[in-house]
DRENLO-432535 format. One record per residue (C-alpha): residue number from 1; residue in three letters; chain; x, z, y. Coordinates in pm, 1 decimal, always signed. Example, Ala and Ser with C-alpha at 12.3 -4.5 7.8 and 13.67 -1.06 7.14 Angstrom:
{pt 1 'ALA' 'A' {+1230.0 +780.0 -450.0}}
{pt 2 'SER' 'A' {+1367.0 +714.0 -106.0}}
This chain:
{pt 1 'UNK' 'A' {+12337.4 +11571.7 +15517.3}}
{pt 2 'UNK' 'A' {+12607.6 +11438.5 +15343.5}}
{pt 3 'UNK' 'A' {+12843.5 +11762.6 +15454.7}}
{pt 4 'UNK' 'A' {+12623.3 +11999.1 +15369.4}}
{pt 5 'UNK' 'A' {+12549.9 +11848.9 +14981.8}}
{pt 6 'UNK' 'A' {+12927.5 +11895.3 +14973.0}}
{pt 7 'UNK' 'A' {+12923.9 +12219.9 +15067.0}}
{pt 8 'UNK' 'A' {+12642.6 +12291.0 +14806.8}}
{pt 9 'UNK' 'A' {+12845.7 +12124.9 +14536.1}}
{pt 10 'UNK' 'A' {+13175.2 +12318.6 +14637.7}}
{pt 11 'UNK' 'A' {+12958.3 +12667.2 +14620.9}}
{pt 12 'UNK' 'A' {+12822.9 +12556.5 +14259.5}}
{pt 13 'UNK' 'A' {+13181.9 +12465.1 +14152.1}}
{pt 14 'UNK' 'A' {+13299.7 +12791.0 +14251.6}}
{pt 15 'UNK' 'A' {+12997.8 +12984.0 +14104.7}}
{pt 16 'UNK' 'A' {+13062.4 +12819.3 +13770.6}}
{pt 17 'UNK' 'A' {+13419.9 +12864.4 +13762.1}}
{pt 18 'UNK' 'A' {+13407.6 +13255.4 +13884.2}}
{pt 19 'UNK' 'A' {+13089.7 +13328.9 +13615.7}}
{pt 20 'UNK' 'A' {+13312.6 +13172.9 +13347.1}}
{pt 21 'UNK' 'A' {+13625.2 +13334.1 +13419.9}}
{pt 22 'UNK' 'A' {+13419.2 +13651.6 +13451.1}}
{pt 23 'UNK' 'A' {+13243.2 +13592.2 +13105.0}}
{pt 24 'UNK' 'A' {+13552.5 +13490.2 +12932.5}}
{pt 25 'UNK' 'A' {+13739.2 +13801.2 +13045.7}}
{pt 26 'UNK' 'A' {+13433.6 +14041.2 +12893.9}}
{pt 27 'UNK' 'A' {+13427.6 +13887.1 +12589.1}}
{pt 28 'UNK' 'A' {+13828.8 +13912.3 +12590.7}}
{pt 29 'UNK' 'A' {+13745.9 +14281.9 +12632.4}}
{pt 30 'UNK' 'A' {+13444.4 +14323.4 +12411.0}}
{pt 31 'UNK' 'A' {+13498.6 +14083.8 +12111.5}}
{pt 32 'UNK' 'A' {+13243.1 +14000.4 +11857.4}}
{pt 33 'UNK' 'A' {+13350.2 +14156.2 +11509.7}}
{pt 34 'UNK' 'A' {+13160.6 +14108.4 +11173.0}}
{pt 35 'UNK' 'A' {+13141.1 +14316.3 +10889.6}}
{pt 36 'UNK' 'A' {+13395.4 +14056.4 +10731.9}}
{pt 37 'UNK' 'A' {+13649.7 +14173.3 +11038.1}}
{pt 38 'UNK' 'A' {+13609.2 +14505.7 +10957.0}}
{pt 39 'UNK' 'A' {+13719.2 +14476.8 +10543.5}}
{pt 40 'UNK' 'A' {+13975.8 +14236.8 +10641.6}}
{pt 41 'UNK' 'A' {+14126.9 +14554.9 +10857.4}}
{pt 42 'UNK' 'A' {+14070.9 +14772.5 +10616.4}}
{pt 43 'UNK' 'A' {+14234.2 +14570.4 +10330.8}}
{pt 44 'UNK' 'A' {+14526.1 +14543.3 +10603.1}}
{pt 45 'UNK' 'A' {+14549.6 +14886.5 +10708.6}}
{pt 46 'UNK' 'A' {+14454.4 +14822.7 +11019.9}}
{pt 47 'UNK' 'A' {+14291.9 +15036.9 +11314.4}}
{pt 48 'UNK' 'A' {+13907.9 +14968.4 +11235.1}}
{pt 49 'UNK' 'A' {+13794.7 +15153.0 +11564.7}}
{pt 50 'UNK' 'A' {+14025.8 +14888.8 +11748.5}}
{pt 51 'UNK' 'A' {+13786.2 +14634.1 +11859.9}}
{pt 52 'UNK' 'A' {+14064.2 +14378.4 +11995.8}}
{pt 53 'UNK' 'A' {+14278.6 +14411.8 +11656.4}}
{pt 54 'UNK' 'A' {+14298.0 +14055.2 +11633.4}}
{pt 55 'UNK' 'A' {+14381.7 +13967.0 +12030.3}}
{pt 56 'UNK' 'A' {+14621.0 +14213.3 +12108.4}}
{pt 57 'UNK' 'A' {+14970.5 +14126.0 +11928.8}}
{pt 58 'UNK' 'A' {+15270.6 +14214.7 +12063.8}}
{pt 59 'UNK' 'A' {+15374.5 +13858.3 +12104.0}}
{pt 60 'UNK' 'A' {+15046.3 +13685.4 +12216.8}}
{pt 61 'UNK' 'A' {+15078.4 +13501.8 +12551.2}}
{pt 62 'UNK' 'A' {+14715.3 +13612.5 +12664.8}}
{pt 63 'UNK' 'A' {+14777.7 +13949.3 +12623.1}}
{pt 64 'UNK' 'A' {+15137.8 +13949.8 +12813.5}}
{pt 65 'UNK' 'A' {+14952.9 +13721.7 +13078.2}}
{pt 66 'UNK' 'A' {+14724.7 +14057.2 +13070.7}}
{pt 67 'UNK' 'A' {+14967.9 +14290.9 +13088.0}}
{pt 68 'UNK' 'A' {+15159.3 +14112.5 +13381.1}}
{pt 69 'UNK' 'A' {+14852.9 +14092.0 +13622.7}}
{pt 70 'UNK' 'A' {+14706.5 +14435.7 +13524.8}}
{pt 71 'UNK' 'A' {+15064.2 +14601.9 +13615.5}}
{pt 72 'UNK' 'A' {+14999.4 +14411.4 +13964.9}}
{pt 73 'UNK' 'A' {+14650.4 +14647.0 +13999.9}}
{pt 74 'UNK' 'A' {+14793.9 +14951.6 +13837.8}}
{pt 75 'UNK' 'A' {+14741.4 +15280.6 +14024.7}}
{pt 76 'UNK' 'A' {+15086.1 +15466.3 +14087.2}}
{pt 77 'UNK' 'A' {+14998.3 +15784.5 +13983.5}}
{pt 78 'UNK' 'A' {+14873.6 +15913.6 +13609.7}}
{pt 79 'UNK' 'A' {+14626.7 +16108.4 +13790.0}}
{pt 80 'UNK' 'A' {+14442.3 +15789.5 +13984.3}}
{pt 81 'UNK' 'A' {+14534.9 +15580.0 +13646.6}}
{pt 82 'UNK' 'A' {+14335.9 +15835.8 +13446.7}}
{pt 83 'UNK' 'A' {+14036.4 +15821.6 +13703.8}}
{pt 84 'UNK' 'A' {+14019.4 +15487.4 +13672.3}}
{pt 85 'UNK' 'A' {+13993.6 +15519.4 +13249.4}}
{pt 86 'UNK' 'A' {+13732.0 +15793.1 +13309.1}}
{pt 87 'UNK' 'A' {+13533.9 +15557.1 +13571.9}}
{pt 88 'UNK' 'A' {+13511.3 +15288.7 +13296.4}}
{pt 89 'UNK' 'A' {+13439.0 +15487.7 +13022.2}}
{pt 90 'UNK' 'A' {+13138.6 +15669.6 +13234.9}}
{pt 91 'UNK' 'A' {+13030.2 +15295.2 +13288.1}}
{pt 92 'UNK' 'A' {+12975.0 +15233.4 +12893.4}}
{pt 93 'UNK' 'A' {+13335.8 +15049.6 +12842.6}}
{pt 94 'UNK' 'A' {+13529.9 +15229.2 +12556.4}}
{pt 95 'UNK' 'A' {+13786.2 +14953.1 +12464.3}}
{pt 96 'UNK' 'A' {+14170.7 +15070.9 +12436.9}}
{pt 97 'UNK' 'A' {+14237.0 +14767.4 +12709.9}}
{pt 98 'UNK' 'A' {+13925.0 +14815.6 +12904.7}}
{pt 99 'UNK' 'A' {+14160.9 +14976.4 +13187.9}}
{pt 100 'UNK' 'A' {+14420.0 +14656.2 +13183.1}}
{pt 101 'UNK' 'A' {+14096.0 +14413.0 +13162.7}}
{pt 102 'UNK' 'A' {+13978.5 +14578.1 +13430.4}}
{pt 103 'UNK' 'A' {+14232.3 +14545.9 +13683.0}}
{pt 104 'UNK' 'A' {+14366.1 +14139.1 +13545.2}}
{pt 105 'UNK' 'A' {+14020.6 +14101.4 +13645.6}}
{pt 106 'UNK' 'A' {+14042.6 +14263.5 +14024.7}}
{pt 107 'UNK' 'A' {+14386.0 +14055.9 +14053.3}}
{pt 108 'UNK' 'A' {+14235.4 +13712.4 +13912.8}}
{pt 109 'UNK' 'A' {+13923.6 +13732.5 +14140.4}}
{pt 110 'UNK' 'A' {+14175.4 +13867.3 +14427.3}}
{pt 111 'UNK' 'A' {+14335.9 +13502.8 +14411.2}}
{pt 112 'UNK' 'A' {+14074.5 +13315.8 +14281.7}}
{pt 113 'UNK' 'A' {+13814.2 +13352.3 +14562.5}}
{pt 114 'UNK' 'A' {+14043.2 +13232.5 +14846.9}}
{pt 115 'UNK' 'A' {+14162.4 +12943.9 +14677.5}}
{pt 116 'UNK' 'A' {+13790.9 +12865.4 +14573.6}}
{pt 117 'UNK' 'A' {+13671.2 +12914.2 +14909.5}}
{pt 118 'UNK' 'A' {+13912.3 +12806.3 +15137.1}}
{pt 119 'UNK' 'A' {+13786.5 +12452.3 +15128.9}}
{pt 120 'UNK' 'A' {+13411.9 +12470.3 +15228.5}}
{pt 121 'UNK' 'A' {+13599.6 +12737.7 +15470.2}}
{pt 122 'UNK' 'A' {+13784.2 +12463.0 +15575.9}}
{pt 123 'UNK' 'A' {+13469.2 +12240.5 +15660.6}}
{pt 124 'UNK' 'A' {+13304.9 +12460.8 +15835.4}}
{pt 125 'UNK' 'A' {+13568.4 +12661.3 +16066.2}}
{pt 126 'UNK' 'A' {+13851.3 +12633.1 +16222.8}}
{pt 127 'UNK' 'A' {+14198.3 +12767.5 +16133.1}}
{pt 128 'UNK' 'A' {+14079.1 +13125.9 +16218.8}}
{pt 129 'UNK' 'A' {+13776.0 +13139.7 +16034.3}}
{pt 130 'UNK' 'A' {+13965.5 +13005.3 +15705.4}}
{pt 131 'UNK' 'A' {+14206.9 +13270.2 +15767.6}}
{pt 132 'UNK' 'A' {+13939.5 +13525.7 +15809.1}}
{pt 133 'UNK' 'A' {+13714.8 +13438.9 +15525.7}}
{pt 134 'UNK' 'A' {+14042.3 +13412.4 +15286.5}}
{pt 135 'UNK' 'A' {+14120.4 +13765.9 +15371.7}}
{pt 136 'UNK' 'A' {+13688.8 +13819.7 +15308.3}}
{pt 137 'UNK' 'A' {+13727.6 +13655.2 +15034.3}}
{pt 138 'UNK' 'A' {+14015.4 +13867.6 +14836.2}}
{pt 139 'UNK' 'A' {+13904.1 +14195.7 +14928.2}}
{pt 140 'UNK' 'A' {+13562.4 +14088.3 +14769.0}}
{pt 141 'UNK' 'A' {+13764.9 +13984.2 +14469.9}}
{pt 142 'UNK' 'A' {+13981.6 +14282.9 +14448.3}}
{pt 143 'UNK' 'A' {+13726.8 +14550.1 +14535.4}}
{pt 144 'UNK' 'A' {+13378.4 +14366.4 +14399.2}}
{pt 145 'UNK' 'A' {+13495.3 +14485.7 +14016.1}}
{pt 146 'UNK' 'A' {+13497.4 +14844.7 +14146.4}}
{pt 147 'UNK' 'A' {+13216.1 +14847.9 +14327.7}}
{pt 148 'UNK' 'A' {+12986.2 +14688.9 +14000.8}}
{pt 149 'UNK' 'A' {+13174.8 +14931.8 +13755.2}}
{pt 150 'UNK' 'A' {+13026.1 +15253.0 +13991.9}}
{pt 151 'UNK' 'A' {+12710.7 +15076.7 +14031.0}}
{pt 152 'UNK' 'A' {+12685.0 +15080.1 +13680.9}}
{pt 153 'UNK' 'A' {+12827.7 +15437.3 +13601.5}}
{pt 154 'UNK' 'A' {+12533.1 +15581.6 +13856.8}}
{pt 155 'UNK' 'A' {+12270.3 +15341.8 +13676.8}}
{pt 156 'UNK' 'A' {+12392.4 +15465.5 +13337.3}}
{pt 157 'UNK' 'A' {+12412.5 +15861.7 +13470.1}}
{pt 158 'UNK' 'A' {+12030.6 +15813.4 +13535.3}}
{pt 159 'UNK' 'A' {+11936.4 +15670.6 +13243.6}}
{pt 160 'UNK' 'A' {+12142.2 +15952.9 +13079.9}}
{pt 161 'UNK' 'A' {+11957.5 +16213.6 +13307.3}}
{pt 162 'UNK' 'A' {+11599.4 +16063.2 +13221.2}}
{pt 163 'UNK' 'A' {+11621.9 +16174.3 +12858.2}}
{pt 164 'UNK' 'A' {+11878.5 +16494.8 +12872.9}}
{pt 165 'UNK' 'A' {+11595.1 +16748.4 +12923.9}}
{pt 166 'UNK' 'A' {+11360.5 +16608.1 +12650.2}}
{pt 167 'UNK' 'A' {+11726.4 +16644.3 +12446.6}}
{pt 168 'UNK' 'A' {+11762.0 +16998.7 +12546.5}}
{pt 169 'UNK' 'A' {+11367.2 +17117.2 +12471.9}}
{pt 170 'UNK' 'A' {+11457.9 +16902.4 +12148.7}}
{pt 171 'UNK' 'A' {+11789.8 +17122.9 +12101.6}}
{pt 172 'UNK' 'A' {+11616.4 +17442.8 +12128.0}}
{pt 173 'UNK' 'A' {+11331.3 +17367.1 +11878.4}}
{pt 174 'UNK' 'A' {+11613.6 +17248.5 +11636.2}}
{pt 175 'UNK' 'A' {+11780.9 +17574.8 +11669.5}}
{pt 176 'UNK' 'A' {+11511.9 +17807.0 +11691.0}}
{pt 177 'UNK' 'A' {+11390.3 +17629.1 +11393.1}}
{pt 178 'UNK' 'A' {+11728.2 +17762.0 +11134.0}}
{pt 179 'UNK' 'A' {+11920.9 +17455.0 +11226.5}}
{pt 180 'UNK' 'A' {+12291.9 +17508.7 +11315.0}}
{pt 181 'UNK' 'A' {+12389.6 +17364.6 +11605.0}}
{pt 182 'UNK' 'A' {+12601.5 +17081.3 +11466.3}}
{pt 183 'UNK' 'A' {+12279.3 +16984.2 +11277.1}}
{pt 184 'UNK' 'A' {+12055.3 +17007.3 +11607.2}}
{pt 185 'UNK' 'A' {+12297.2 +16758.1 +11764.3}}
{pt 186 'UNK' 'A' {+12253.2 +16519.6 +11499.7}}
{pt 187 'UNK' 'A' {+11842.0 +16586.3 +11469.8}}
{pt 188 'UNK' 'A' {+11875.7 +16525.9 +11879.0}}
{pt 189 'UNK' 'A' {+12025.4 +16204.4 +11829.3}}
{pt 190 'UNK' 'A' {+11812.9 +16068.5 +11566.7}}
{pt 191 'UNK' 'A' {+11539.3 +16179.2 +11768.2}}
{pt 192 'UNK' 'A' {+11669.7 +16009.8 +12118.0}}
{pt 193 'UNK' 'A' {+11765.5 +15701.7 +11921.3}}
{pt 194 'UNK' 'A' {+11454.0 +15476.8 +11998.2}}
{pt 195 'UNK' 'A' {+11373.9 +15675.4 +12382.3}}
{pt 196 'UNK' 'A' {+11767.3 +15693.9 +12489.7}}
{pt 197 'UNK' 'A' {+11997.9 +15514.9 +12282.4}}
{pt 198 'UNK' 'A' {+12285.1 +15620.3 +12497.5}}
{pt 199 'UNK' 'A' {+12232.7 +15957.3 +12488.3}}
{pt 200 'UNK' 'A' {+12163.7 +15947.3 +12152.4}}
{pt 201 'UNK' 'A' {+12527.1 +15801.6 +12092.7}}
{pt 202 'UNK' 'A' {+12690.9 +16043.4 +12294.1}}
{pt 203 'UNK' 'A' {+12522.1 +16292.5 +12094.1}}
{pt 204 'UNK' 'A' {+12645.3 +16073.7 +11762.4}}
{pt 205 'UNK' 'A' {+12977.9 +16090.6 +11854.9}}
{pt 206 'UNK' 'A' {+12989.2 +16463.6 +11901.5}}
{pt 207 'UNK' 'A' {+12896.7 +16466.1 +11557.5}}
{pt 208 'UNK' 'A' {+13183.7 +16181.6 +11436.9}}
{pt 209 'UNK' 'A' {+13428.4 +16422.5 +11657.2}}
{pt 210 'UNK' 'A' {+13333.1 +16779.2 +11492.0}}
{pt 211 'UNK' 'A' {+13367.9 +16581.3 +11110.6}}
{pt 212 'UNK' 'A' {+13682.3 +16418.0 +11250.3}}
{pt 213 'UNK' 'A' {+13807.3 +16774.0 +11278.7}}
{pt 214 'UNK' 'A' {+13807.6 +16791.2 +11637.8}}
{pt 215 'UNK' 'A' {+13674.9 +17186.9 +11774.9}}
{pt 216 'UNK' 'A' {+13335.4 +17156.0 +11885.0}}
{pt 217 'UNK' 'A' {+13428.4 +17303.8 +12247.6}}
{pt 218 'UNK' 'A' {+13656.9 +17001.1 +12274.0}}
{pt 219 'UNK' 'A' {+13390.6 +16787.6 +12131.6}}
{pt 220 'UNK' 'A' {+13162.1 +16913.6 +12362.4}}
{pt 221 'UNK' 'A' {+13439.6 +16851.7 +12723.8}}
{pt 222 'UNK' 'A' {+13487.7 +16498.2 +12600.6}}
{pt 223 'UNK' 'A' {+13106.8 +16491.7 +12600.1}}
{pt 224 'UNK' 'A' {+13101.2 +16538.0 +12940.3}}
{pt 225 'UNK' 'A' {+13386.6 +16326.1 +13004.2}}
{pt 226 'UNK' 'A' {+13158.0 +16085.1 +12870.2}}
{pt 227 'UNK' 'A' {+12901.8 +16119.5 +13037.1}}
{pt 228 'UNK' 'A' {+13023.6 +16250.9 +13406.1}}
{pt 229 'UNK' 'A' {+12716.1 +16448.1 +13434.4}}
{pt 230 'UNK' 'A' {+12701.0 +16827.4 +13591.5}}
{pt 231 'UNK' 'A' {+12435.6 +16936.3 +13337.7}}
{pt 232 'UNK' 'A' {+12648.7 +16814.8 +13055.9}}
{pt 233 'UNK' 'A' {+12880.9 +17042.2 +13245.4}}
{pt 234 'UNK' 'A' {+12703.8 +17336.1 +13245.7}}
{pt 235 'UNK' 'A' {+12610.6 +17273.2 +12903.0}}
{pt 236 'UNK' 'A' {+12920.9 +17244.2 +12750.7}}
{pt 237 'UNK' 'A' {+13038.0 +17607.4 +12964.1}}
{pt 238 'UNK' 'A' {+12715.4 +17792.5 +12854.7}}
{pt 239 'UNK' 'A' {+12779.3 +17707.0 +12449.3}}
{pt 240 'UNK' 'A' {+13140.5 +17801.2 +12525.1}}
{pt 241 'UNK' 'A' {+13098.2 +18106.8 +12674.9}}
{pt 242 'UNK' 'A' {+12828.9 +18198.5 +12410.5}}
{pt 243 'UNK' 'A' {+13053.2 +18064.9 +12146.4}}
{pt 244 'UNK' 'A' {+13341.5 +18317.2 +12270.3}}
{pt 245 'UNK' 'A' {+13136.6 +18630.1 +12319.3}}
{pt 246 'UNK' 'A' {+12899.6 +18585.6 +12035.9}}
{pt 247 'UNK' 'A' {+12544.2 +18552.4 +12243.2}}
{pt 248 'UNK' 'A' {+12219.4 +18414.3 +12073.3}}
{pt 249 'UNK' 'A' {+12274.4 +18038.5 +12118.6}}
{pt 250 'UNK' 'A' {+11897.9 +17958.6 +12130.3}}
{pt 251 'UNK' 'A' {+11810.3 +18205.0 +12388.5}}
{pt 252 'UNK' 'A' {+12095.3 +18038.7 +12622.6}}
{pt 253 'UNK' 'A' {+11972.4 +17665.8 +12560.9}}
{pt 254 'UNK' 'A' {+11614.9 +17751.8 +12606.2}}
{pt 255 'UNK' 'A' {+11770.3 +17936.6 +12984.2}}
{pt 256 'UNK' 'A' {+11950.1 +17606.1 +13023.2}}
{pt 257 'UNK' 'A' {+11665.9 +17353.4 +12907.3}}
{pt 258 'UNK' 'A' {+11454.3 +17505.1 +13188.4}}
{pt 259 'UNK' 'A' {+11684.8 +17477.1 +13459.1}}
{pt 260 'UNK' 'A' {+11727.2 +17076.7 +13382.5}}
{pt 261 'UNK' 'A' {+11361.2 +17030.3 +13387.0}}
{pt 262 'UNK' 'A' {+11333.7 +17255.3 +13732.1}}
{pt 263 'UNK' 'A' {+11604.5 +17041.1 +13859.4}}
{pt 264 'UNK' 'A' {+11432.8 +16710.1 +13748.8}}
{pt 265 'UNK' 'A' {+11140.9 +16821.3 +13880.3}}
{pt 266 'UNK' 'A' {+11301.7 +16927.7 +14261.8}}
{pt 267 'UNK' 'A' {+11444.1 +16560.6 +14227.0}}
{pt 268 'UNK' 'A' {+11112.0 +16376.4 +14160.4}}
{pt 269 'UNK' 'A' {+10993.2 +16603.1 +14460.9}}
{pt 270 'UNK' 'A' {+11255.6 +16505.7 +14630.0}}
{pt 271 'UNK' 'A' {+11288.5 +16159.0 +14584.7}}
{pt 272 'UNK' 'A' {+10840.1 +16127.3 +14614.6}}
{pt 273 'UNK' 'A' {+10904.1 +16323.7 +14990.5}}
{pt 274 'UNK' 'A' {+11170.3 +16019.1 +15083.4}}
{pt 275 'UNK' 'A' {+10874.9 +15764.4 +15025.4}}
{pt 276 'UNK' 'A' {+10682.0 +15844.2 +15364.0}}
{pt 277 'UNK' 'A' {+10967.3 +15850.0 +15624.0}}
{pt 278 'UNK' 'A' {+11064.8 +15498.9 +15440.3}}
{pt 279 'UNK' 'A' {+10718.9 +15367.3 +15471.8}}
{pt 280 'UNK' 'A' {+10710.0 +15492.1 +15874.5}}
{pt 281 'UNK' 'A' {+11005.6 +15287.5 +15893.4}}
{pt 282 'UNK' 'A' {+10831.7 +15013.9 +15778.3}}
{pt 283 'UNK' 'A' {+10538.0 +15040.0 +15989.7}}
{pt 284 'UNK' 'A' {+10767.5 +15071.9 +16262.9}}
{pt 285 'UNK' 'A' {+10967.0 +14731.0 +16203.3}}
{pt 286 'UNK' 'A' {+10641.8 +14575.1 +16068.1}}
{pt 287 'UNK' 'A' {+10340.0 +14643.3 +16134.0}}
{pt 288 'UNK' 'A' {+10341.4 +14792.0 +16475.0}}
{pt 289 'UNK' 'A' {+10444.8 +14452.1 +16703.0}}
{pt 290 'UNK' 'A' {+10141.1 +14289.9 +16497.1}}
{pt 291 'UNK' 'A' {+9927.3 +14525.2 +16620.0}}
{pt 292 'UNK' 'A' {+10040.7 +14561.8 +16991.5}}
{pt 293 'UNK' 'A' {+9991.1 +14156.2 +16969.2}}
{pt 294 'UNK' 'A' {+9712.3 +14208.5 +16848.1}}
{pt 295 'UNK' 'A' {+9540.5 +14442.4 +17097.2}}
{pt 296 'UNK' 'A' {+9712.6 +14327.3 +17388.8}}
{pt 297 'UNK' 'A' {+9645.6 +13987.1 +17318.2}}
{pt 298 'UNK' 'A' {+9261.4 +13951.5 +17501.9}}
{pt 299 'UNK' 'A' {+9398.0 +14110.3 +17820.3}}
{pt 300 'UNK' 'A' {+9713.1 +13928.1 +17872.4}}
{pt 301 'UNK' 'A' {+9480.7 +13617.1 +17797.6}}
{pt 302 'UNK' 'A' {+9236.9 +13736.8 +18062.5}}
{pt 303 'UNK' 'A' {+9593.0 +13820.0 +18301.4}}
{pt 304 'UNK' 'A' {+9658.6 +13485.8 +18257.0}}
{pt 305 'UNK' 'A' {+9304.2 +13331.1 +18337.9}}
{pt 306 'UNK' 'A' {+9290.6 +13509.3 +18637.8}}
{pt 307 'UNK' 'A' {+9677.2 +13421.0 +18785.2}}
{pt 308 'UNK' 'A' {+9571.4 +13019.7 +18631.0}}
């Protein structure tokens, strides 16, 4: 008894101590700033779409410690460096250090979770075992922040898919309507703002991009950089191509607004024809040994009357 309250104290230490070097670390990359922050920068001449201003000086030791264990996770190449940016910005994480965050974070849990764990390891293996759950341990560490940051890119891709069609039908009543297109965009997202806030903000930032002075085909590609999503995709070729050769705009988002509401449809289909071989596995695993106990039960008593 004694052992295993040990071993229950060790696994809360280590929960605590991993949860708050995880929650220090977010709020490292996603600092609270006030509207006081932002006139301070302002009356500074600072960056005000810099949300880590304040925490990222050249000479700060946190942000060299940073810098020093994110270069230790760093991808070789631009190309996998640049997959890794688009991967967290898919996942809702916009911050200019999100990327170095990112991978301090994959190198602190790398070398945190073995040295955590290698004592109840210790108490309830042998040499082996602590070797082998060590090297558990880090890949968990080093690969566990990838494997939550594409969890949440495909959760967020979802929610992003929900709404897009109800966005498009919106779209081409805006347009069909007089509106120009910049304006449907911003009707959309006023309109989205309440059913699919994210959505709505990618559609907000389209906006911010075209008044930045940024063309609205580029716009449009970092939309679906964005987002990551193949109807975005399409989207953003159709109003190209219909930008370039001078086609009615309405007629090809009303073409394009009924393919994403065929292909939602084909997935509910889909994904409502999955439900019975899932529930026959079930039944399989389940429910039938219940009911072969069940029914054989009376005659293997009565077997065992008659050998008794």
């Amino acid at each position: 008894m004694e052992g295993t309250g040990l071993i229950l104290l060790l696994g809360l230490m280590v929960l605590t101590i991993v949860a708050g070097v995880g929650y220090s670390l977010y709020r490292l990359a996603n600092p609270t700033r006030t509207a006081g922050d932002r006139l301070r920068e302002l009356a500074q001449g600072q960056d005000v779409e810099t949300p880590m201003t304040d925490l990222i000086g050249t000479g700060e030791p946190n942000n060299q410690l940073i810098e020093q264990l994110s270069k230790l996770a760093d991808p070789a190449s631009e190309q996998d460096r640049n997959r890794q940016r688009e991967m967290l910005t898919q996942a809702g994480w916009r911050s200019r250090r999100s990327l170095e965050m990112y991978n301090a974070l994959r190198v602190t849990l790398a070398v945190c979770f073995p040295m955590l764990g290698s004592v109840p390891l210790s108490l309830i293996g042998g040499l082996y075992g602590v070797v082998f759950g060590v090297f558990v341990l880090a890949l968990a560490g080093y690969y566990g922040p990838q494997l939550l940051v594409q969890n949440q890119v495909n959760k967020r891709k979802n929610d992003l898919l929900k709404a897009f069609p109800d966005a498009m039908d919106l779209m081409v009543s805006s347009v069909e309507a007089g509106l120009g297109l910049d304006a449907a965009f911003r009707r959309v997202a006023q309109e989205l703002d309440t059913a699919s806030p994210d959505l709505a903000r990618e559609f907000q930032l389209v906006n911010h991009e075209i008044s930045a002075g940024v063309t609205r085909v580029q716009a449009l590609k970092h939309l679906h950089l964005r987002t990551g999503l193949d109807e975005v995709r399409s989207l953003v070729n159709m109003l190209t191509q219909a930008e370039r050769f001078g086609s009615s705009i309405a007629k090809s988002l009303r073409v394009h607004s009924k393919g994403t509401r065929q292909k939602r449809m084909s997935k509910a289909e889909e994904e409502a024809a999955k439900v019975s071989p899932k529930l026959t596995v079930v039944m399989i695993l389940f429910l039938m040994p219940v009911l072969v106990i069940i029914l054989m039960s009376p005659a293997m008593l009565r077997v065992a009357d008659a050998l008794n």
